[in-house]
C-alpha positions as CSV (number, residue, x, y, z in Angstrom):
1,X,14.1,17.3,2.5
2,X,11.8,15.3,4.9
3,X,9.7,12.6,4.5
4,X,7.4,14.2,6.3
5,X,6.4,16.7,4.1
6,X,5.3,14.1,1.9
7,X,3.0,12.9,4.3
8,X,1.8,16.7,4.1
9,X,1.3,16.9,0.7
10,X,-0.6,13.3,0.6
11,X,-3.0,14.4,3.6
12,X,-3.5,17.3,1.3
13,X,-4.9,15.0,-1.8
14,X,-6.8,12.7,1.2
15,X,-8.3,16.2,2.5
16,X,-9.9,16.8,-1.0
């Protein structure tokens, strides 16, 4: 698992 697709997930929630 990457850190990166934590990043992912947060610029998801940001997005909203």
């Amino acid at each position: 698992h990457s850190w990166h697709d934590l990043d992912v997930i947060l610029n998801s929630y940001g997005d909203s």
